[in-house]
NUFILO-568025 format. One line per field, with one value per residue: residue number from 1; x, y, z of N, C-alpha, C in turn. Coordinates in nm, 2 decimals, m for minus. Atoms other than C-alpha are relative to their C-alpha. Example, Ala and Ser with C-alpha at 12.3 -4.5 7.8 and 13.67 -1.06 7.14 Angstrom:
<pts>
nr	c(1, 2)
neast	c(0.09, m0.09)
nnorth	c(m0.12, m0.11)
nup	c(0.00, 0.00)
caeast	c(1.23, 1.37)
canorth	c(m0.45, m0.11)
caup	c(0.78, 0.71)
ceast	c(0.09, m0.08)
cnorth	c(0.12, 0.11)
cup	c(0.00, 0.08)
</pts>
This chain:
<pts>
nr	c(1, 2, 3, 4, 5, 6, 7, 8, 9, 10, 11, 12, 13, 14, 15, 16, 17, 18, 19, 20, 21, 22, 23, 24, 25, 26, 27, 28, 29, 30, 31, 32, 33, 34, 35, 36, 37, 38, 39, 40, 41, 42, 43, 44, 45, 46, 47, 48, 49, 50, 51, 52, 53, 54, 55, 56, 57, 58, 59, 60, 61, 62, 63, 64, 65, 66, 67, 68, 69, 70, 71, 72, 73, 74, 75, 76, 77, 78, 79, 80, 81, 82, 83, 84, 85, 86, 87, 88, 89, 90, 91, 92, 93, 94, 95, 96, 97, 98, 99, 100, 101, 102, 103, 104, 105, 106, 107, 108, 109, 110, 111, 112, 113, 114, 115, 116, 117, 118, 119, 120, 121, 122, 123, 124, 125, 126, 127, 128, 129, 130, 131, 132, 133, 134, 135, 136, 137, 138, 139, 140, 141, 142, 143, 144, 145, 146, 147, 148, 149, 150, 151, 152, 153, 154, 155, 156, 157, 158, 159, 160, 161, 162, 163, 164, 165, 166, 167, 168, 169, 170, 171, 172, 173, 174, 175, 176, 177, 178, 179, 180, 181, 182, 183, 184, 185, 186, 187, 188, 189, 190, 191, 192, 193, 194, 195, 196, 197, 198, 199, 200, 201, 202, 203, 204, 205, 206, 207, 208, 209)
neast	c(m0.09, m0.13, m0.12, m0.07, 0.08, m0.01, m0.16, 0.02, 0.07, m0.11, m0.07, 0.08, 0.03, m0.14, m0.03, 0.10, m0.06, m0.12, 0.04, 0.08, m0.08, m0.08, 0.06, 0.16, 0.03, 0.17, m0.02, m0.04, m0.17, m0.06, 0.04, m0.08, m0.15, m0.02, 0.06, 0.14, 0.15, 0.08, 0.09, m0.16, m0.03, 0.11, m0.01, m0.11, m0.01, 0.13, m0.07, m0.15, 0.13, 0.03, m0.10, m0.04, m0.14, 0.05, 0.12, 0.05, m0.07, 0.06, 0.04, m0.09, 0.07, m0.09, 0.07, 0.11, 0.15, 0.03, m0.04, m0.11, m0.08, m0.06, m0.12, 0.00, m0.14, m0.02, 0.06, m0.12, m0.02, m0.07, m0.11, m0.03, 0.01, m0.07, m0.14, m0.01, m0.07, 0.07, 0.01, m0.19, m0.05, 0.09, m0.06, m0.09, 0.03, 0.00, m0.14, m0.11, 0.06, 0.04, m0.12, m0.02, 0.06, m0.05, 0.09, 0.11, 0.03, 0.06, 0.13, 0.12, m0.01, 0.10, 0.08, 0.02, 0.05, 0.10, 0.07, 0.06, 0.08, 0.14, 0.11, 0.07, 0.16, 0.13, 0.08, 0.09, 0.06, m0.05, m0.14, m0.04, m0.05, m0.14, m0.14, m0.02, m0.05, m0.16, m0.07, m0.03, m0.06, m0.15, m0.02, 0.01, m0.16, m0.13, m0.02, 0.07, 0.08, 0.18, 0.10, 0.07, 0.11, m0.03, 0.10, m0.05, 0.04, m0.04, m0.11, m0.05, m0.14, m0.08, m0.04, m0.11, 0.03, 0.01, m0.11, m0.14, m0.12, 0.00, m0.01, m0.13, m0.10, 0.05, 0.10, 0.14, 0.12, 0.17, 0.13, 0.10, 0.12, 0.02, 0.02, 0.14, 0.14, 0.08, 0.04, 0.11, 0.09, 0.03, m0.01, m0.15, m0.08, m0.12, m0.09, m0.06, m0.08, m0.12, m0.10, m0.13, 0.01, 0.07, 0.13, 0.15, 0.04, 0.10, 0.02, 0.10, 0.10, 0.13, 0.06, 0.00, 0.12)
nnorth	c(0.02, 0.07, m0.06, m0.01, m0.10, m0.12, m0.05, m0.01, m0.11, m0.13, 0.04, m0.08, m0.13, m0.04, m0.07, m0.13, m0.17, m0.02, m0.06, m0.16, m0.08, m0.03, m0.05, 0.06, 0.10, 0.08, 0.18, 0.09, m0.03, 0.03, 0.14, 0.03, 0.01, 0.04, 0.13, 0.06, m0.04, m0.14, 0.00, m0.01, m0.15, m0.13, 0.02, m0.10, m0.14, m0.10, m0.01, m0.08, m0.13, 0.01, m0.04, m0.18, m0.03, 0.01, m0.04, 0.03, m0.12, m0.03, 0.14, 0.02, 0.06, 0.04, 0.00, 0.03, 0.01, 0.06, m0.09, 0.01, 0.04, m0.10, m0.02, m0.02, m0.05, m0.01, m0.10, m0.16, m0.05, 0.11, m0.01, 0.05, 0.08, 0.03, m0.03, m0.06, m0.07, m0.07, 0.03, m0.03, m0.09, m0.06, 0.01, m0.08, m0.12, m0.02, 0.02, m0.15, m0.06, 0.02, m0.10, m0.15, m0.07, 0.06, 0.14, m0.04, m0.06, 0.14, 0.01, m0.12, 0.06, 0.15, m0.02, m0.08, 0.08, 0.08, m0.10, 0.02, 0.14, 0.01, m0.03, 0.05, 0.09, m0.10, 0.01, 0.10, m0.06, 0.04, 0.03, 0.13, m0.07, m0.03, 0.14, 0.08, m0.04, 0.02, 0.13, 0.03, m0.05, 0.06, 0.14, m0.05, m0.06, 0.14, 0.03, 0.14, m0.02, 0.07, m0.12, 0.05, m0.15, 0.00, m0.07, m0.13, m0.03, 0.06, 0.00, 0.08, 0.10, 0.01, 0.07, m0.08, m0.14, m0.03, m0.08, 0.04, m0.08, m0.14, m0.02, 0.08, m0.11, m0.09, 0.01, m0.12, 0.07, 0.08, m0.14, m0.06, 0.12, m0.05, m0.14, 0.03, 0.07, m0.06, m0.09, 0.07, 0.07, m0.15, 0.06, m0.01, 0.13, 0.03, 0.09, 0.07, 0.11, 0.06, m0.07, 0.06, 0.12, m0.01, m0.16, 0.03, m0.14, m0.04, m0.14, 0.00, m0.11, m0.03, m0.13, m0.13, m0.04)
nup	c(0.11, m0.05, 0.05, 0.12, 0.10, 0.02, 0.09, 0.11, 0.06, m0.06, 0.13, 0.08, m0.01, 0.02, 0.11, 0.07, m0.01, 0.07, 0.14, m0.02, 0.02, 0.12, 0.11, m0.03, 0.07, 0.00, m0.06, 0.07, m0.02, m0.15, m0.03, 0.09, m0.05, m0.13, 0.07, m0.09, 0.06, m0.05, m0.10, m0.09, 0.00, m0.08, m0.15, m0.04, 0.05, m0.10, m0.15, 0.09, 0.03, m0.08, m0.06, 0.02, 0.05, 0.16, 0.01, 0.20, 0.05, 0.15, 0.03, 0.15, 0.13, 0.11, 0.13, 0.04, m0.08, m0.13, m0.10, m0.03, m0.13, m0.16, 0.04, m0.09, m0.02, m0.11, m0.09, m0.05, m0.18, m0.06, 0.05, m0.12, m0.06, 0.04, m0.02, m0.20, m0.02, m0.03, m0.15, m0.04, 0.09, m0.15, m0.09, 0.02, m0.04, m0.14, m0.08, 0.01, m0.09, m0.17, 0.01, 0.06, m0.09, m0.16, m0.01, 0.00, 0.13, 0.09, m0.05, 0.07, 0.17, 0.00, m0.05, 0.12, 0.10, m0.02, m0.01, 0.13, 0.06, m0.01, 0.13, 0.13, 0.00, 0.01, m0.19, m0.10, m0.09, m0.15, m0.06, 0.06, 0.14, 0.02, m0.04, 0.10, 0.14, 0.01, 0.03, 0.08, 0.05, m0.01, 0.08, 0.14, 0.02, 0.03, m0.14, m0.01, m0.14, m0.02, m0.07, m0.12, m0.06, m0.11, m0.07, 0.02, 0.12, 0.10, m0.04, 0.14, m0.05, 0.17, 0.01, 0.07, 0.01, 0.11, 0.03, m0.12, m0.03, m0.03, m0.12, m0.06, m0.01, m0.11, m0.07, 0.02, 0.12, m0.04, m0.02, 0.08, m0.01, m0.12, 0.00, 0.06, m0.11, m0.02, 0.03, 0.03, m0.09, m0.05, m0.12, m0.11, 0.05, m0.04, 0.08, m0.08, 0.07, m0.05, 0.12, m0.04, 0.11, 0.10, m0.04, 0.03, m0.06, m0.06, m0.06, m0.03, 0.08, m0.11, 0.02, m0.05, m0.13)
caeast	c(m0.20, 0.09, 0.46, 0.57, 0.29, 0.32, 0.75, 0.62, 0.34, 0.62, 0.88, 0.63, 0.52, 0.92, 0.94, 0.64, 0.78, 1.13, 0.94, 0.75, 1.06, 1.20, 0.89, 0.48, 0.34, 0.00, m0.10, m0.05, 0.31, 0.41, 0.23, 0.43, 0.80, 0.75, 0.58, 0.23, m0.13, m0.32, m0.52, m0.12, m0.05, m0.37, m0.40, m0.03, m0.14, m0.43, m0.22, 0.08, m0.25, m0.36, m0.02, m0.01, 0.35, 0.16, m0.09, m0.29, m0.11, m0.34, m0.42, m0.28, m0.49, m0.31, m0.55, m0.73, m1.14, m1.17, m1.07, m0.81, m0.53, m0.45, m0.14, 0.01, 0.33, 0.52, 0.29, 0.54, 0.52, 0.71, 1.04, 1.12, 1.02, 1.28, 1.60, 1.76, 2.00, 1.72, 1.80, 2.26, 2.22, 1.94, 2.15, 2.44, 2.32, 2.18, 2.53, 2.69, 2.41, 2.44, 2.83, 2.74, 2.45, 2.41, 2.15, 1.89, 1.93, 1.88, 1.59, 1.38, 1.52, 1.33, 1.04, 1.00, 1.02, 0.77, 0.52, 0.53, 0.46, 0.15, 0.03, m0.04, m0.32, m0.64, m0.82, m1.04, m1.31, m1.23, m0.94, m1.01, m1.00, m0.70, m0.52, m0.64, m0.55, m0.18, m0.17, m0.24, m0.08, 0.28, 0.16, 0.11, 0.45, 0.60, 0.56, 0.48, 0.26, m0.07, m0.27, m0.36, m0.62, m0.50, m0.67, m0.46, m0.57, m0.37, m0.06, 0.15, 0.38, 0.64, 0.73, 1.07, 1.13, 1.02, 1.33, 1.61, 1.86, 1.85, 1.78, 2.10, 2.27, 2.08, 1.87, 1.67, 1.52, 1.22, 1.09, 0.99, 0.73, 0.70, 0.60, 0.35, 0.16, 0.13, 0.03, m0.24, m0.39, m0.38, m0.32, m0.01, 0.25, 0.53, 0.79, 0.93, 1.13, 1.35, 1.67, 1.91, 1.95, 1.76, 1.49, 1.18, 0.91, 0.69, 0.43, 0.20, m0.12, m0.36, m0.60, m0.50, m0.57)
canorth	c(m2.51, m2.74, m2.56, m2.66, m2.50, m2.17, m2.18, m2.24, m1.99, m1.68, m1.85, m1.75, m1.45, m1.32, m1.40, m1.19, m0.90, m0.97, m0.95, m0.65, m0.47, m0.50, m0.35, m0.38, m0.68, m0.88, m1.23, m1.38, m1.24, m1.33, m1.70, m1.74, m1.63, m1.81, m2.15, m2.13, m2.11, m1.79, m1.86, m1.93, m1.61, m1.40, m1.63, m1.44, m1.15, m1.10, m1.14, m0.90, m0.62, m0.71, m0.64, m0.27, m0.43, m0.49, m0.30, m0.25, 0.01, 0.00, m0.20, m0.27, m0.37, m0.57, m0.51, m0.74, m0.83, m0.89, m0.80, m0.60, m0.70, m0.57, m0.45, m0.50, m0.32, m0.27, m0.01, 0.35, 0.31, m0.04, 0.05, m0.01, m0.34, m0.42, m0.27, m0.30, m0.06, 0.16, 0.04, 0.05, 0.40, 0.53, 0.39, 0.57, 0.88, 0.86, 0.73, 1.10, 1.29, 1.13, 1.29, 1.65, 1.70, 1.66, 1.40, 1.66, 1.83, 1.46, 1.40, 1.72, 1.56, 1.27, 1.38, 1.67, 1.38, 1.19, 1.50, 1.52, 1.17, 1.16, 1.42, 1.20, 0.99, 1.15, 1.23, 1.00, 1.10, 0.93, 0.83, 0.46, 0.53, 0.69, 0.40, 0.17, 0.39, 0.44, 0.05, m0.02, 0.25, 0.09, m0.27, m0.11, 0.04, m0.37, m0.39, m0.70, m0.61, m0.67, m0.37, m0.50, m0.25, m0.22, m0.07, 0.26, 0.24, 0.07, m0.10, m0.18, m0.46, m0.48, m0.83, m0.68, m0.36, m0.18, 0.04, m0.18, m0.10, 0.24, 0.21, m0.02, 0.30, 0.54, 0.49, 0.79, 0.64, 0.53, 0.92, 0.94, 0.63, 0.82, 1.12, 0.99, 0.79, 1.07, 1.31, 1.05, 0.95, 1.29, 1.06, 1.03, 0.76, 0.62, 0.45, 0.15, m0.03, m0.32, m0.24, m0.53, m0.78, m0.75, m0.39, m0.46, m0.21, m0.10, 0.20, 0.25, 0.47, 0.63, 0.91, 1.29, 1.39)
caup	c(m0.44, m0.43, m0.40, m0.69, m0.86, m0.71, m0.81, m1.12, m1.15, m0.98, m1.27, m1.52, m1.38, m1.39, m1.73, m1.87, m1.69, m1.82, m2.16, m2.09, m1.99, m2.30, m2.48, m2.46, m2.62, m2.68, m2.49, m2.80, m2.84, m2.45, m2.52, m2.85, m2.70, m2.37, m2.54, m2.30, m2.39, m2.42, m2.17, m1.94, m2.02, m1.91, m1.57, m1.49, m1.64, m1.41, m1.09, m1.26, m1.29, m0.94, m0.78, m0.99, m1.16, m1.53, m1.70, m2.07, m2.23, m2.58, m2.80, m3.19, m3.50, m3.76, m4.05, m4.01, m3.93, m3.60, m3.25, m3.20, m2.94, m2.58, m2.59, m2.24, m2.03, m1.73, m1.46, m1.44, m1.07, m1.07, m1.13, m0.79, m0.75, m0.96, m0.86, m0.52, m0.55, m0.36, 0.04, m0.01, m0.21, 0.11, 0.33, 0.24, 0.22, 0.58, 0.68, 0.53, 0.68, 1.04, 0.95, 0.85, 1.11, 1.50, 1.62, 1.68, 1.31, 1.18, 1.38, 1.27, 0.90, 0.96, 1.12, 0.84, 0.60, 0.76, 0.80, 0.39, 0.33, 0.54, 0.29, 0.07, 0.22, 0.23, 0.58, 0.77, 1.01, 1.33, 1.50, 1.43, 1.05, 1.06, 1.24, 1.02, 0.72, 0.80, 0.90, 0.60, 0.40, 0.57, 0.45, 0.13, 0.13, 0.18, 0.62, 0.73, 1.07, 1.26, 1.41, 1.77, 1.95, 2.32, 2.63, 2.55, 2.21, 1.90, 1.89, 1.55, 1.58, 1.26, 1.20, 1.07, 0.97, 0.65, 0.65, 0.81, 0.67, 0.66, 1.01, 1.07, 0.95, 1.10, 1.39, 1.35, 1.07, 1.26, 1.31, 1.01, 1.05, 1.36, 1.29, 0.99, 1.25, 1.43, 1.18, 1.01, 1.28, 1.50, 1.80, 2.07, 1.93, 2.06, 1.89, 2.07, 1.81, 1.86, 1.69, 1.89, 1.59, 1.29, 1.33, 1.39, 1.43, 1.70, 1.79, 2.01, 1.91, 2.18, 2.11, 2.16, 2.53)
ceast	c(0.13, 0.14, 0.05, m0.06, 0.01, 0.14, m0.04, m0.05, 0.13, 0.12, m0.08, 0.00, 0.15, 0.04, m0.09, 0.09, 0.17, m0.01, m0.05, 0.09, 0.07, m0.10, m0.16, m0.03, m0.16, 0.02, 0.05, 0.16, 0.08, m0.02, 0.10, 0.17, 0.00, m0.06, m0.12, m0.10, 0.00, m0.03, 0.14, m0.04, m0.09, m0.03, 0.10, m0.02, m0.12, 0.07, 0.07, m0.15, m0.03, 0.08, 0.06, 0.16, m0.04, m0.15, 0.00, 0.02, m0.07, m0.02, 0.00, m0.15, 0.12, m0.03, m0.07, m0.14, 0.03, 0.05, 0.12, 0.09, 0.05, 0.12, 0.05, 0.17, 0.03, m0.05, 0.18, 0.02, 0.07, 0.09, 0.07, 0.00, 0.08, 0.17, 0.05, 0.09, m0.11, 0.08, 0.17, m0.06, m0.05, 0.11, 0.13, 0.00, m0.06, 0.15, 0.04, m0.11, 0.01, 0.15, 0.01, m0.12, 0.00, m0.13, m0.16, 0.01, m0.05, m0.15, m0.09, m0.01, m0.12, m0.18, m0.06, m0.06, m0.15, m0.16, m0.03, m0.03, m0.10, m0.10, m0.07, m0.09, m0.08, m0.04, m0.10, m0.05, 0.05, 0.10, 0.02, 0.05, 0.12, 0.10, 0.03, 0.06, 0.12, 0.03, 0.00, 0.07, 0.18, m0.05, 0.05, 0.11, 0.12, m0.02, m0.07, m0.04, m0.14, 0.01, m0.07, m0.05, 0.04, m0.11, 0.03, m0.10, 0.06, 0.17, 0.05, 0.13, 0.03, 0.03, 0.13, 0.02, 0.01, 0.11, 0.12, 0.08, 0.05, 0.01, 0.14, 0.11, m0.03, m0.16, m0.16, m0.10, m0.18, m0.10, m0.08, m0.11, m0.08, m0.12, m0.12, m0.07, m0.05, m0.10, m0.14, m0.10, 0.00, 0.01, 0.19, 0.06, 0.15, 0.07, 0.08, 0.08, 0.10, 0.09, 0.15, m0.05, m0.06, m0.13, m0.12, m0.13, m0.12, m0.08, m0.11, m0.07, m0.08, m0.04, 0.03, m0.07, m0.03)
cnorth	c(m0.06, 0.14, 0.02, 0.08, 0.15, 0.06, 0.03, 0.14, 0.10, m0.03, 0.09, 0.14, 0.10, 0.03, 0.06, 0.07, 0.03, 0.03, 0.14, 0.12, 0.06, 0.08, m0.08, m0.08, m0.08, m0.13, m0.11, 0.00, m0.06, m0.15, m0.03, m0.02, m0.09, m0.20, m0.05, 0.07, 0.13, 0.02, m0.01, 0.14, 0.08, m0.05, 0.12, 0.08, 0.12, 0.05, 0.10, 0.12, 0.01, 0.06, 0.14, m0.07, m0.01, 0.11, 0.01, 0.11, 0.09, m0.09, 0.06, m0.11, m0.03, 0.02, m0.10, m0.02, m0.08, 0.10, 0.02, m0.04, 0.13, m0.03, 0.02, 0.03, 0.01, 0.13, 0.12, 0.01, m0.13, m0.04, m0.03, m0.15, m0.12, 0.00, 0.01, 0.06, 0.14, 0.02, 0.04, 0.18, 0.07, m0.02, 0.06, 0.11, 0.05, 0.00, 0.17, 0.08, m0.04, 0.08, 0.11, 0.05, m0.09, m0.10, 0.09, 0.07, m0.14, m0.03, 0.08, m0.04, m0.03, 0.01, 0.12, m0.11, m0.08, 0.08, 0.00, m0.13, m0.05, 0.07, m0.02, m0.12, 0.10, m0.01, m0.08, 0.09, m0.01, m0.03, m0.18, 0.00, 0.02, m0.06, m0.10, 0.03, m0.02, m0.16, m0.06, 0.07, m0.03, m0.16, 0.01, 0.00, m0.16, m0.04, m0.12, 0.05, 0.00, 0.15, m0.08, 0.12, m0.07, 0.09, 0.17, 0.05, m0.08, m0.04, m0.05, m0.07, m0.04, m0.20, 0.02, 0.12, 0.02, 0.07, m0.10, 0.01, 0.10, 0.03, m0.08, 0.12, 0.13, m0.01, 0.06, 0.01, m0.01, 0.13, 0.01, m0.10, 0.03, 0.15, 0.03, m0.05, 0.12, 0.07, m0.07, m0.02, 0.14, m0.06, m0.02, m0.14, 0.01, m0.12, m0.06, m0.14, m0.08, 0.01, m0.11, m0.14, 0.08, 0.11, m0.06, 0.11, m0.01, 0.09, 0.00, 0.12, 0.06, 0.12, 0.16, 0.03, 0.12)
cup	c(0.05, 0.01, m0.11, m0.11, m0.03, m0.05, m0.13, m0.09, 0.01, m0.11, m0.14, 0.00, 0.00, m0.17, m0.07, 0.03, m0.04, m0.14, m0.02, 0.04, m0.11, m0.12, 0.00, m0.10, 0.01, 0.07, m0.06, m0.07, 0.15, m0.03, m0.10, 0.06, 0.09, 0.00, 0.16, m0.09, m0.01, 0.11, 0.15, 0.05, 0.07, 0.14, 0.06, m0.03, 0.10, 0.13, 0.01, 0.04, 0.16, 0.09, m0.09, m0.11, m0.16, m0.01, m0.12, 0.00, m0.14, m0.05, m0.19, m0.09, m0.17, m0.13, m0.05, 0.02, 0.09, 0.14, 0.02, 0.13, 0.05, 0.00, 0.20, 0.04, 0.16, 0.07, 0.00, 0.10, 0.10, 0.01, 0.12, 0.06, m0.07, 0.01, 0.15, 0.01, 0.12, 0.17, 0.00, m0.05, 0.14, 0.12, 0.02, m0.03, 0.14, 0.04, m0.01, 0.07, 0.17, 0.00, m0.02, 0.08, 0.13, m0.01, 0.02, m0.14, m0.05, 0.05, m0.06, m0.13, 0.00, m0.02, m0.06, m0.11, 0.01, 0.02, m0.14, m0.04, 0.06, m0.01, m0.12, 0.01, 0.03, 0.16, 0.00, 0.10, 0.11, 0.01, m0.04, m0.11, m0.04, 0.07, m0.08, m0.13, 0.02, 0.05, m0.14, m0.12, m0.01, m0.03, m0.12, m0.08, 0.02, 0.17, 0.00, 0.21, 0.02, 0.12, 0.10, 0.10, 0.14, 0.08, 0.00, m0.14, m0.13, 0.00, m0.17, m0.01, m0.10, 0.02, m0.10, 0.00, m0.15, m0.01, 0.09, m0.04, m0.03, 0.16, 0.06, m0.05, 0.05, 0.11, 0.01, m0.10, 0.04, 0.04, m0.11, m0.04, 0.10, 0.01, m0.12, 0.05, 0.07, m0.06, m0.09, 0.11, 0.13, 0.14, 0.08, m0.05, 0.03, m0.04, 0.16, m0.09, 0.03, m0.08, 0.07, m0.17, m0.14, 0.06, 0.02, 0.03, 0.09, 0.04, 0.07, m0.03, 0.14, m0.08, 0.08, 0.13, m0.05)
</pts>
């Protein structure tokens, strides 16, 4: 697909979801305001469903014979992928905590937090399993990295960092990425993140002696 196509398509796909914020609507409502086909509309509409930010909410009968219309809305769980006030607000609340506790109370923070957020993937048998689960669980979450299997055992090299600037205000940030690898994966992990410039993340994995 040329460039200009996919500007295009990502154009589109913006203004659905600027329509859909304002209130759920049918293909033939989104095609009408936005002056594309039906058939426009439901290409972007598959992709929008694909990526979790759209979804079919119900579906409306006007009175008359025939099929009624799918009534489609913005996903409850995409409110985020909307607002970036999320990373300054985080970040500023680590800053007043690195001021009101010592470096080892932040740390336990962290590494607490990151203990409850890798109760919410399911268990895996093996130790592979559960490497691969939590690499992909932090894709999932936005990380841009590649799972390379070493002679120790698994290595996960960030191409940035999913938290950076949280971590540009508190270093200690990175336990709690730390502390979910371990606890998914039941294996020995060591954080070796670059943090000169722009964060970037790294952990190594080995299997529990």
């Amino acid at each position: 697909m040329a460039w200009w196509q996919r500007q295009n398509d990502k154009t589109t796909r913006n203004r659905i979801i600027a329509l859909l914020r304002r209130g759920q609507r049918s293909v033939e409502e989104m095609a009408e305001s936005l002056g594309l086909t039906d058939n426009a509309v439901r290409a972007q509409l598959a992709t929008l469903e694909r990526e979790k930010v759209v979804q079919q909410t119900g579906v409306r009968r006007d009175g008359t014979v025939g099929k009624p219309a799918t009534l489609y809305g913005i996903a409850p769980d995409s409110s985020a992928l909307f607002s970036s006030a999320y990373s300054p607000v985080l970040g500023a609340i680590l800053a007043e905590l690195g001021e009101r506790m010592t470096p080892k109370q932040l740390e336990g923070l962290m590494r607490r937090a990151g203990k409850r957020l890798a109760g919410t993937l399911p268990a895996r048998s093996n130790f592979d399993e559960r490497v691969r689960a939590s690499a992909t669980f932090l894709t999932g979450m936005g990380a841009d990295a590649d799972l390379v299997q070493t002679n120790e055992g698994y290595e996960i090299r960030g191409h940035g960092c999913l938290l950076s600037d949280a971590v540009k205000e508190c270093p200690a940030t990175c336990a709690i990425l730390e502390q979910l690898l371990r606890e998914v994966t039941r294996g020995e992990v060591t954080e070796r993140c670059d943090r000169s410039g722009a964060p970037s993340c790294r952990f190594l994995i080995s299997p529990a002696a």
